[in-house]
N, C-alpha and C positions, 0 to 999 in steps of 0.2 A: 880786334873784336870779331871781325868777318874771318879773318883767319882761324880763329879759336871754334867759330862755330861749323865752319866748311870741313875742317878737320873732324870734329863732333860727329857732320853727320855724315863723312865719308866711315869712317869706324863704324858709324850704327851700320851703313849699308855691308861695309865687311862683313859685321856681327852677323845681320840679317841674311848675307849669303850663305857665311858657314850653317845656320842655321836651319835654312835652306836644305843645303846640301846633306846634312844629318839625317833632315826626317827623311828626306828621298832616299835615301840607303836605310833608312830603319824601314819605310814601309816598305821598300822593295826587300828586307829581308822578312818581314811579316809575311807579304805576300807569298814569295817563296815558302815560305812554312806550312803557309794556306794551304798552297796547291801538294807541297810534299805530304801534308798531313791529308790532305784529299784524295788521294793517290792511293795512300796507303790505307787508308779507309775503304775504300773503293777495292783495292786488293784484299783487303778482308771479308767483305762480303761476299766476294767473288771464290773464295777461297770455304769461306762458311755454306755459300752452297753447294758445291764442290763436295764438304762434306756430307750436306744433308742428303746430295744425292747418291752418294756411297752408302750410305744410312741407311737410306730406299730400296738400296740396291741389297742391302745386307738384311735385312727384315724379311724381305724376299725369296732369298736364299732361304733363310730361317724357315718361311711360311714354307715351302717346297722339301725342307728337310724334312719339316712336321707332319707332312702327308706320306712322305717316304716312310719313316718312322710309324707312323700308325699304319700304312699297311702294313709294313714289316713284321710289327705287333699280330696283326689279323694273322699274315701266314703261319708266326710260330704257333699262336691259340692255335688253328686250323692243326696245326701240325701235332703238338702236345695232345690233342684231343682223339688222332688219331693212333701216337703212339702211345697213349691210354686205353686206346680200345685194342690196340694190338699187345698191351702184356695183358691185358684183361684174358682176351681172349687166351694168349699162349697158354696161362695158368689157367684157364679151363684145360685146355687139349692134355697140356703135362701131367694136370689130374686124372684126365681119364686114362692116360697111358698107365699114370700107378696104379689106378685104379685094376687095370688089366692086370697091371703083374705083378699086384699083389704087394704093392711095394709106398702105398698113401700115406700110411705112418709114419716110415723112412724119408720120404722124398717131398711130401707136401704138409704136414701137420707138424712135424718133429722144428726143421728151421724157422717155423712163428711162433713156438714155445715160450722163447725166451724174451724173442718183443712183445710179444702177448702181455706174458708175465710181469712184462717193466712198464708197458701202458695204460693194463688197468686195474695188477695189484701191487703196485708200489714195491715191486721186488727191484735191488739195485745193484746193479755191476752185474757178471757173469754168475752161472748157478757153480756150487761150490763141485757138483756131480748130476752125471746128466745121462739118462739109460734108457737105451732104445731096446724094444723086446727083452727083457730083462725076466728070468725065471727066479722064482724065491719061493723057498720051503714055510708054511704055516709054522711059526714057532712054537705052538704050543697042538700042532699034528704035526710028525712029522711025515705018515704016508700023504700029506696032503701041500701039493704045491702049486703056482701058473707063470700064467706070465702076464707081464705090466708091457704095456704097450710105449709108451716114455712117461718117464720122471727125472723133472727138472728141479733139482733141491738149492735154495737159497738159505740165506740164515735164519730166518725166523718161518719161512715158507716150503709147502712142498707143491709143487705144479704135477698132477696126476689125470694124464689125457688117455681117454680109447680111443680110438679109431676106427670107424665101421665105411667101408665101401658105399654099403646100400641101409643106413639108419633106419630102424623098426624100434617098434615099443617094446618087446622081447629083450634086447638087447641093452637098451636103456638101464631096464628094470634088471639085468643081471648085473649093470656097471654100478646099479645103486647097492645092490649085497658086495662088491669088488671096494668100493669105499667105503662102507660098513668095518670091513674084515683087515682092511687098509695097513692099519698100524701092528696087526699081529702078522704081519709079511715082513713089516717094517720098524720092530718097535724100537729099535737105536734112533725113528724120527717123530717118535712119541709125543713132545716137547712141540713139537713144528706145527704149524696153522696148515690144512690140507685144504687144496681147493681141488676141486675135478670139474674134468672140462671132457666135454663129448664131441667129437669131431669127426667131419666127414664133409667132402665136396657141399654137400647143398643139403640146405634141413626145412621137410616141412612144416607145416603151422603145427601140427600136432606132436610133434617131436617137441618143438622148442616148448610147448606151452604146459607137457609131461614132463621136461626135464628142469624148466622153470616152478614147477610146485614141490618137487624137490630137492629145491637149491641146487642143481648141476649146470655150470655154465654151459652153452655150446658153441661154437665154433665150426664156422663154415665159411666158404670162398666169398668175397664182397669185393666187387671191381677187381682189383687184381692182386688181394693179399687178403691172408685169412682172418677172422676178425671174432669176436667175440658178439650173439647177436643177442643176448636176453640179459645183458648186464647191467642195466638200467631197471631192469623189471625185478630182477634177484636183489638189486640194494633196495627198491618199494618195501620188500614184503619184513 
């Protein structure tokens, strides 16, 4: 009976050590885990501000690019502004050079014709014929002929421009009998809507406001391309 139980509780003590010895290797691998897992933890944060401070550092960058960038911005305005006033200007000068020799029609009024004509009467694509100084016999006189200064003919449109150096109400008033007589110069464009346009470097108030009561657009230098200046006032009336 003392034998059965000495044995008993020799085996419990066995049990109890193995048991023992278990936890001690389970917690010392827990622990282990702990600290690995701690560790690594630890290197993430360390790592996470690491990026935040590249972040910092890139924001930064950014901010300092944004200043570069808007000056940058400033210099081209500044620049665009001045190479605005320098075609302004050239197409002042190059008018008055035509204006010298005689050559405004040809050199400064003839090449806005046709963007004229496409910006603010719906004329589309290139004109089908297009005539600078152009002389024509009165069909129906024949000792009687002139000359057309340019005619820009579209399909359903004809664009019918003078030219005067030095614009006068004289001259106005001869371009309104010159549209009048229009279609008997021209009567194969019979069929076609006629617009005339009076043009010359610069036009006073009283120019535009006599050739506005008689429906004739006019056309003069604005900033640095010629432009149509009573055309707003001609669809009013």
């Amino acid at each position: 009976m003392a034998k059965d139980l000495k044995e008993k509780v020799e085996t419990l003590e066995d049990t109890l050590q193995a048991f023992i010895r278990h936890t001690d290797r389970s917690f010392t691998k827990v622990n282990n885990a702990v600290i690995d897992l701690h560790n690594e933890m630890q290197d993430f944060k360390d790592e996470m501000q690491d990026f935040k401070d590249e972040m910092q550092d890139f924001k930064d960058e950014m901010r300092d690019f944004k200043d570069e960038m808007k000056g940058f911005k400033d210099e081209m305005k500044g620049f665009k502004d001045e190479m605005q006033g320098f075609k302004g200007e050239m197409a002042r000068k190059w008018g008055e050079l035509a204006n010298r020799l005689g050559t405004l029609a040809e050199d400064i009024v003839a090449p806005n014709l046709v963007p004229v004509a496409q910006k603010y009467f719906g004329c589309q694509g290139e004109p089908f014929d297009f005539m600078l100084r152009r002389t024509r016999t009165h069909s129906k006189e024949s000792g009687r002929s002139r000359e057309f200064d340019a005619i820009a003919i579209f399909e359903d449109t004809v664009i019918l421009s003078e030219t005067k150096a030095t614009p006068r109400s004289e001259y106005l008033q001869d371009f309104s009998l010159v549209i009048k007589d229009f279609f008997d110069y021209f009567p194969e464009l019979a069929d076609k809507k006629l617009i005339p346009i009076f043009a010359s470097l610069n036009m006073g108030d009283n120019i535009i406001k006599q050739a506005t009561k008689n429906r004739i657009f006019v056309m003069a230098l604005k900033g640095d391309t010629m432009e149509i200046l009573n055309y707003d006032d001609i669809q009013k009336k």
